[in-house]
C-alpha positions in Angstrom: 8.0 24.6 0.9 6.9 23.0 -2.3 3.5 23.8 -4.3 1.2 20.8 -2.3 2.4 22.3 0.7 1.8 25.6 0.1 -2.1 24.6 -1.3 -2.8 22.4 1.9 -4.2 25.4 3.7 -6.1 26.9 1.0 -9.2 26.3 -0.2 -8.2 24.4 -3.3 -7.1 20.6 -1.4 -10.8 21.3 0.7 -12.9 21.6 -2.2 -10.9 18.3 -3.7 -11.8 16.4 -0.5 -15.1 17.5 -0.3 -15.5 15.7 -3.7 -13.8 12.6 -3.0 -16.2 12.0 0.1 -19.7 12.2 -1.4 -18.5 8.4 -3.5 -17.5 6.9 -0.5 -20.3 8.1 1.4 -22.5 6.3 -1.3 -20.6 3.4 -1.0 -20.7 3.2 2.7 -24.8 3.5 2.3 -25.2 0.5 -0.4 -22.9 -1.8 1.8 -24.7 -1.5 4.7 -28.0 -0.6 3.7 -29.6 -4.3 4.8 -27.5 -4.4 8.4 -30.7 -3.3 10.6 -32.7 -5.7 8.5 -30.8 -8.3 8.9 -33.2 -10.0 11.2 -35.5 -10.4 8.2 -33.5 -12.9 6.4 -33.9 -15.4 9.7 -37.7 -16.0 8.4 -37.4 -16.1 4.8 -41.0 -17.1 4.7 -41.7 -13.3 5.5 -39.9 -12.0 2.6 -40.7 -12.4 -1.3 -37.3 -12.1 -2.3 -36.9 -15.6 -0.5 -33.4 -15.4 1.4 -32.3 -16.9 4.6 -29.4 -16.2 7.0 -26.8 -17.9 4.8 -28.0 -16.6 1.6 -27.9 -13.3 3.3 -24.2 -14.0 4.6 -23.4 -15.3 1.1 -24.4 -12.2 -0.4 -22.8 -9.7 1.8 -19.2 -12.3 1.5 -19.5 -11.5 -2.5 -18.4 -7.4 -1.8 -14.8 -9.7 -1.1 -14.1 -12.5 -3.7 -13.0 -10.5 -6.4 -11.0 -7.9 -4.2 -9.3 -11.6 -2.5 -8.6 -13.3 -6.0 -6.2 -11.0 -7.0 -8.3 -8.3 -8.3 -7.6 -5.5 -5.3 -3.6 -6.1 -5.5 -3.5 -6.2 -9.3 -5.8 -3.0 -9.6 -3.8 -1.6 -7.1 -0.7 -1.9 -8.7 -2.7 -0.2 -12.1 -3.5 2.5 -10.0 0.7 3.6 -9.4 1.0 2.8 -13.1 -1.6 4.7 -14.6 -3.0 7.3 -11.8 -5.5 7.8 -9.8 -8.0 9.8 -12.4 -8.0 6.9 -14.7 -8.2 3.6 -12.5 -10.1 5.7 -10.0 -12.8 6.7 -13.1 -12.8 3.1 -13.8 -13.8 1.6 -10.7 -16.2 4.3 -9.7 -18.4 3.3 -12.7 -18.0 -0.2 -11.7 -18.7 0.5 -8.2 -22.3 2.5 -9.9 -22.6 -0.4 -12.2 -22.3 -3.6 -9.7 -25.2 -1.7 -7.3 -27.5 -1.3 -10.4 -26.9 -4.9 -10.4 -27.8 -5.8 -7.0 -30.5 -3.3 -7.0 -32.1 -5.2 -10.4 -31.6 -8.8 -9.2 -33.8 -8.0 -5.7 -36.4 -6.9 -8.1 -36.2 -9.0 -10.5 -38.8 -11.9 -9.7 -36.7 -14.9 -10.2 -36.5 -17.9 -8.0 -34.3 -17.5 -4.6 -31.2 -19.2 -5.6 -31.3 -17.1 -8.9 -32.0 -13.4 -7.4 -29.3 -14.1 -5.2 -26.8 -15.4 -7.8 -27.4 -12.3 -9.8 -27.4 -10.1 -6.6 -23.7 -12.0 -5.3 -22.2 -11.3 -9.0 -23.8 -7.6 -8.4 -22.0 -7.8 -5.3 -18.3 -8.6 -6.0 -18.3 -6.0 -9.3 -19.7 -3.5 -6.5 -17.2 -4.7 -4.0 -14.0 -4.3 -5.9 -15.1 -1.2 -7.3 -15.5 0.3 -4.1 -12.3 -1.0 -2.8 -10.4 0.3 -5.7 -12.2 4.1 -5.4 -11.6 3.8 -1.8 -7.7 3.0 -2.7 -8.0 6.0 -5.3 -9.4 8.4 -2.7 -7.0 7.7 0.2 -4.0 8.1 -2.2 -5.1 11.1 -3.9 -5.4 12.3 0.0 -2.0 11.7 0.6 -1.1 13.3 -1.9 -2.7 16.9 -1.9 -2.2 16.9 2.0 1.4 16.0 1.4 3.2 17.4 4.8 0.0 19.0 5.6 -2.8 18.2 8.1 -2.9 14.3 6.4 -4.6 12.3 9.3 -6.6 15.0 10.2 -7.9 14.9 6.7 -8.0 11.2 6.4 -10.1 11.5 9.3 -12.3 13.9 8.0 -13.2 11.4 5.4 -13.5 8.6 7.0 -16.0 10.5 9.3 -18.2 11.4 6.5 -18.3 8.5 4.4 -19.3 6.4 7.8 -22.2 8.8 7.9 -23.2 6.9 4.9 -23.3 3.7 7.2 -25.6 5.8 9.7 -27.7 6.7 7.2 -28.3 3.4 6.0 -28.5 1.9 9.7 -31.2 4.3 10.6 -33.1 5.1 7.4 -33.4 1.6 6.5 -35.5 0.2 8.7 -38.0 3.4 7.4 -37.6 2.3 4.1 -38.6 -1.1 5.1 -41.2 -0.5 7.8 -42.1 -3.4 10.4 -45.1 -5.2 8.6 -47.9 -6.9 10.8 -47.1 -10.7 12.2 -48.3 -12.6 8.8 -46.9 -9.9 6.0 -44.9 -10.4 3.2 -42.0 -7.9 2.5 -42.8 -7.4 -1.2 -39.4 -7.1 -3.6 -40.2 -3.3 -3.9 -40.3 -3.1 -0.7 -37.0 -4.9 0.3 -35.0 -3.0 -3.1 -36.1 0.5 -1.2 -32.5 1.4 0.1 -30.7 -0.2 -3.1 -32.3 2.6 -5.1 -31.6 5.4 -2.2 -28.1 4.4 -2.6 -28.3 3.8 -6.7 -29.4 7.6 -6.2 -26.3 8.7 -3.6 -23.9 7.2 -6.6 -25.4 9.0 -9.7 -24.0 12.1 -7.0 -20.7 10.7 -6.3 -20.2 10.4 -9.8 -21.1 14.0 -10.9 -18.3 14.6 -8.0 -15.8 12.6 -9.0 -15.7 13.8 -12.4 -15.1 17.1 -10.6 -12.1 15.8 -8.7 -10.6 14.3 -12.1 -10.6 17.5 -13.5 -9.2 20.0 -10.8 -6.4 17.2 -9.9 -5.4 17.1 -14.0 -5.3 21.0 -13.4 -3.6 20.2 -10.2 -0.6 18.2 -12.0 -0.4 21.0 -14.7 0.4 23.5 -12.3 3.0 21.4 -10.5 5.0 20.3 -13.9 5.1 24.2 -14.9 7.1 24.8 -11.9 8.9 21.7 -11.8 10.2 22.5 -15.7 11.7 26.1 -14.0 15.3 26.1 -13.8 16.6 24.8 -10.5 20.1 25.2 -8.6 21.0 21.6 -8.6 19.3 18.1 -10.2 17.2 16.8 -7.5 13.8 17.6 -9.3 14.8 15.0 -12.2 16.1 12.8 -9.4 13.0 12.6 -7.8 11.0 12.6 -11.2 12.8 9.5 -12.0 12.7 8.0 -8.3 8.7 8.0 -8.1 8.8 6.2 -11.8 6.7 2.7 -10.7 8.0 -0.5 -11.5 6.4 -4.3 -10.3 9.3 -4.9 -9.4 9.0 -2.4 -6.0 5.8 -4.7 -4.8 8.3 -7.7 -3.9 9.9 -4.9 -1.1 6.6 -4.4 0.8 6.3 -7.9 1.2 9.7 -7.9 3.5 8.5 -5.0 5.0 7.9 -6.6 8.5 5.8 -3.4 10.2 4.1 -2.9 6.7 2.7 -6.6 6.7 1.6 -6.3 11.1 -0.5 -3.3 10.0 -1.9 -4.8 7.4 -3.1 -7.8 9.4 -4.4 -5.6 12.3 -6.8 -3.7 10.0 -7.9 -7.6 8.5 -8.5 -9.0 12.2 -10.1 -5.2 13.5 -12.3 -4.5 11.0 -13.7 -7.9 11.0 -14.7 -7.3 14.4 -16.5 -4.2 13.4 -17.4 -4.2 9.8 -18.7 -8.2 9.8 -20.6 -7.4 12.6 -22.4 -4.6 11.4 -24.0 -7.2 9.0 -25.9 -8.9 11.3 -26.2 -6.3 13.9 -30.0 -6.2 14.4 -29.7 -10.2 14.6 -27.5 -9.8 17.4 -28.8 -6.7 19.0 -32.4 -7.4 19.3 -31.8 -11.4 20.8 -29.2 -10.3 23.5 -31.0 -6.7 24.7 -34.4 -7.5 24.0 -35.1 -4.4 21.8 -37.0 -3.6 19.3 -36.0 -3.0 15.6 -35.8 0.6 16.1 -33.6 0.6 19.1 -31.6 -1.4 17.4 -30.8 0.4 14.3 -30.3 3.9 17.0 -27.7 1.6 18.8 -25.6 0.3 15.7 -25.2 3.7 14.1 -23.6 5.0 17.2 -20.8 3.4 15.4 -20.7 5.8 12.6 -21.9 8.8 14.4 -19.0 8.8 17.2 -16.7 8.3 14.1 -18.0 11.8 12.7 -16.7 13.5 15.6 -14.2 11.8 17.2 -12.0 10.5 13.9 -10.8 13.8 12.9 -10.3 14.6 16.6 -8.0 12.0 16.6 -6.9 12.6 13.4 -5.7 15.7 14.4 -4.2 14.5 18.1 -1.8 12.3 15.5 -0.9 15.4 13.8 0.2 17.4 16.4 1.6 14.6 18.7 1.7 11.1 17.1 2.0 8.1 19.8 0.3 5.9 16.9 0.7 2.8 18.1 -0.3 3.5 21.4 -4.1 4.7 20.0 -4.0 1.5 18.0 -3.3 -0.4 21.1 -6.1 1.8 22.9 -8.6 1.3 20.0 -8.3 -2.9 20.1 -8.2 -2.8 23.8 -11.7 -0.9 23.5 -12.9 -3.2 20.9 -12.3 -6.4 22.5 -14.2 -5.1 25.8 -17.6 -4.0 23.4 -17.7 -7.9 22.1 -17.0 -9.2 25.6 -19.9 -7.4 26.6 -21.8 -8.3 23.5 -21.2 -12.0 24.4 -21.5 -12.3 28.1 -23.5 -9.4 29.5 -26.7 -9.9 30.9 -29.2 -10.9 28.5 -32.1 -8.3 27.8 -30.3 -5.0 29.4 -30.4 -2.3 27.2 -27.6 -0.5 28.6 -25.2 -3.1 27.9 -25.7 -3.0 24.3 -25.6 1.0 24.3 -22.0 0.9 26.6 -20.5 -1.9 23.9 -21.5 0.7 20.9 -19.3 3.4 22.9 -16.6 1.4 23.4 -17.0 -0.1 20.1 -17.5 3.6 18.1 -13.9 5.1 20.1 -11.9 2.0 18.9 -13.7 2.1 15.5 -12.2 6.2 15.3 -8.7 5.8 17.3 -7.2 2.6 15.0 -8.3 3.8 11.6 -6.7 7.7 12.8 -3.4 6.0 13.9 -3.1 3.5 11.1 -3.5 4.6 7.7 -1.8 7.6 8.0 1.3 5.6 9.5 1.6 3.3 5.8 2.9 6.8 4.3 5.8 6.6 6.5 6.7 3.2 5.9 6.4 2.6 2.1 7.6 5.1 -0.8 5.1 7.4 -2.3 5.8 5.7 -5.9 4.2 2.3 -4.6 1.5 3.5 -2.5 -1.1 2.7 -3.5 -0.1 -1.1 -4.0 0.3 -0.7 -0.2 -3.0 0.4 0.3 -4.2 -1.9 -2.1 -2.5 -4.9 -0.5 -4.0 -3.8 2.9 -7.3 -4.0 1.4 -6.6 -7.4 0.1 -6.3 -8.6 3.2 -8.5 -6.9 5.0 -11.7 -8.4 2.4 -10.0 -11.7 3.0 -11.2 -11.4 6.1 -14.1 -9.8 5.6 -15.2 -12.6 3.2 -14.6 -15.5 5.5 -16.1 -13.8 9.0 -19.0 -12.5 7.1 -20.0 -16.2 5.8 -19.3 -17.6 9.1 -21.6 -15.3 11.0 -24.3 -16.0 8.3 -23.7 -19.7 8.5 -23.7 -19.4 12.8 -26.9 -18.0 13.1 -28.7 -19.9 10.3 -27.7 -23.1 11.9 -28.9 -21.8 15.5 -32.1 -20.4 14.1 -33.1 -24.0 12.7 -33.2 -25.0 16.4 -35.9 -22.7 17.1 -37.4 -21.0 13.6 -38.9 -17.8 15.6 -36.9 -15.4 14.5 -33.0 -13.8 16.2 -32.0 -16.2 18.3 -29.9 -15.8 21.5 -27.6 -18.9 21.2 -26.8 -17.7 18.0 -26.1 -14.2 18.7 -23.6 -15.5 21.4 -21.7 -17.7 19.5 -21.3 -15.2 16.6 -19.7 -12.6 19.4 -17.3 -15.4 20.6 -16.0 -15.3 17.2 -16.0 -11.6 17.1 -13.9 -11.6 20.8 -11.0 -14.4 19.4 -11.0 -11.8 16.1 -10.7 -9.1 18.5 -7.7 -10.4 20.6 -5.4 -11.4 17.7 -6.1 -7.6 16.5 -5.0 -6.7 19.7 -1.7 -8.9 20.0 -1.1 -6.7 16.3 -1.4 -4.0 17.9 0.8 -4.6 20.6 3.4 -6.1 18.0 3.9 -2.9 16.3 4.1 -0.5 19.8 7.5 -2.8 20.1 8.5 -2.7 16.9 8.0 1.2 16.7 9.8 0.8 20.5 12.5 -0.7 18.9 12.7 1.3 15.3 12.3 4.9 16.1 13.6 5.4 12.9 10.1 4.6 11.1 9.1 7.5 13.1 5.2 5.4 13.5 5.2 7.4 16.9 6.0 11.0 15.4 3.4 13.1 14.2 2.0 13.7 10.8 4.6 14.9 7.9 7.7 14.2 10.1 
């Protein structure tokens, strides 16, 4: 049992992870910190800073552009080369650096069209920053819970960083209380969660740096017992088997199960992650609640994800079947957006059931799926495969996110009252044709894992 293995049950890999969550949980807060207010940006007339629906959609489409144009896969491809401590420092600080930016435009005074230029630039360093620490954090994962409990641990952060999404879903709307019919939102007002979050970073950091400095001592440890004398040469053969070289990228391009799961989690998150921007513009039209219902119902999303993805990460553990729980979690996510287009208008209950359904496919996909790109792509090149995944993934992302803005700003000029109805359902039509190509993914790779028991998709964890 080799030296990773041996650590994955001591306290050592837990402490590691423990840091590696608090950046992401950050990052998770910032991106979503304006999601319950989205409503707010459908009467800009209400707001100082000045931004509609689109400019709000434009915004929130800037966390992509530089993560789509080449920056996620190139970055990625830095991060095999030169490690996760450096690349990983790197984007952290820009991650930190692109909020400050965001936060500083909001309050800045400048016309509309100029706060929000500043703010989208903000947005995109911010974006690919995040994407790349999120790269760094799921790789250096892998690799301390090497043939240890991986998906359980993977799980574990993707639980707690997605508290950083219920924070900001339920604290936000605190931050920015609901003013009298008349008031302006003043831009101190508005900036309130962008400096909670500038806050959460300055912690992630102080972690991070923690993490950089017990995985150096980490690799120390390892090369003093790789340099003892072994019985045959397979220690140099595998030194010089995980050496990186650009060349490798061109293999997980014709890697056929490696480019389905990277298209489900562009099409499934969509449906989730896109629609969490504009959730209280959807939520409040279609249920009829208020504000604060609204913000309560979204961040069931993240809550059931604290619980139930390292459940699940742990039933792939101990008895794989991953492509059937990726199949099960696009099933449940097409049926919340069904019902989120078509139930009965102002029924509560509807909107709480889609959240449920919607919550157990957001925790059973993620569970089943990252932990299955390990088993299809050599450890030397993975986190170009994580990074590619990304790429697409904010591909997506980008384009859905502008679309939804661009939806409801066009229905909301039919009636300028606020969240509109028509709008809301034709943004969840979208969400329901997003929803069934993620399912006929899904679907793709239960056959091709039927079909290639080899890959061992369907086995659990570390076999």
């Amino acid at each position: 049992m080799g030296s990773i293995t041996k650590r994955s049950f001591k306290a050592a890999p837990w402490i590691a992870l423990a840091c590696l969550v608090v950046p992401m949980f950050a990052s998770y807060f910032f991106d979503d910190m304006f999601s319950t207010l989205s409503h707010l940006f459908e009467n800009p007339s209400l707001l100082e800073l000045g931004w509609n629906s689109a400019d709000y959609g434009l915004y929130t489409s800037g966390y992509s552009v530089l993560c789509v144009f080449g920056g996620l896969v190139i970055c990625g491809m830095l991060l095999d080369k030169w490690g996760v401590r450096i690349t990983g420092s790197l984007f952290v600080g820009m991650m930190a650096g692109g909020a400050a930016l965001v936060a500083w435009a909001i309050t800045s005074g400048l016309a509309p069209k100029a706060s929000l230029k500043i703010a989208y630039i903000g947005c995109m360093l911010f974006g690919l920053g995040s994407e790349i620490a999120g790269v760094a954090v799921t790789r250096s994962i892998a690799k301390w819970f090497k043939d240890g409990p991986m998906a359980f641990a993977m799980g574990l952060q993707l639980a707690i960083a997605r508290l950083g999404t219920a924070f900001a879903l339920v604290i936000s709307p605190r931050l920015v209380a609901t003013k009298a019919p008349g008031e302006v939102y003043s831009l101190m007002e508005t900036a309130r969660p962008a400096f909670l979050g500038l806050g959460l970073m300055a912690a992630g950091m102080i972690l991070w740096a923690l993490f950089v400095a017990m995985d150096a001592r980490f690799d120390r440890k390892d090369s003093s017992v790789a340099s003892l004398p072994q019985n045959d040469s397979k220690p140099q053969d595998d030194n010089k088997e995980e050496q990186f070289r650009f060349s490798d990228v061109l293999g997980l391009l014709k890697n056929k199960q490696f480019i389905m799961i990277a298209l489900l989690c562009v099409f499934f998150y969509s449906s989730i992650i896109s629609f969490k921007k504009f959730a209280s513009a959807i939520l409040i039209p279609r249920f009829g609640v208020p504000v604060e219902a609204a913000s309560w119902m979204v961040s069931m999303l993240p809550f059931s994800t604290v619980i139930f993805a390292p459940l699940f990460g742990i039933m792939v553990d101990k008895i794989g079947k991953g492509t059937r729980w990726m199949v099960a979690g696009a099933i449940l996510a097409l049926v919340a957006h069904v019902l989120l287009a078509f139930a009965p208008t102002g029924v509560p209950f509807y909107g709480y059931m889609s959240m449920v359904f919607l919550g157990f496919g957001y925790s059973l996909v993620p569970a089943a799926m990252w932990p299955s790109v390990p088993k299809l792509v050599p450890a030397k090149v993975l986190g170009t495969a994580y990074a590619l995944i990304y790429w697409v993934q904010n591909l997506g992302l980008m384009l859905f996110k502008m679309f939804a803005g661009n939806i409801l700003a066009a229905k909301s000029q039919v009636g300028a009252e606020g969240p509109s109805a028509p709008g809301a359902v034709a943004v969840e039509i979208m969400f329901v044709s997003v929803c069934v190509i993620a399912l006929l993914l899904a679907l793709g790779l239960r056959q091709s894992s039927a079909r290639r028991p080899d890959l061992h998709l369907d086995s659990p964890s570390g076999k």
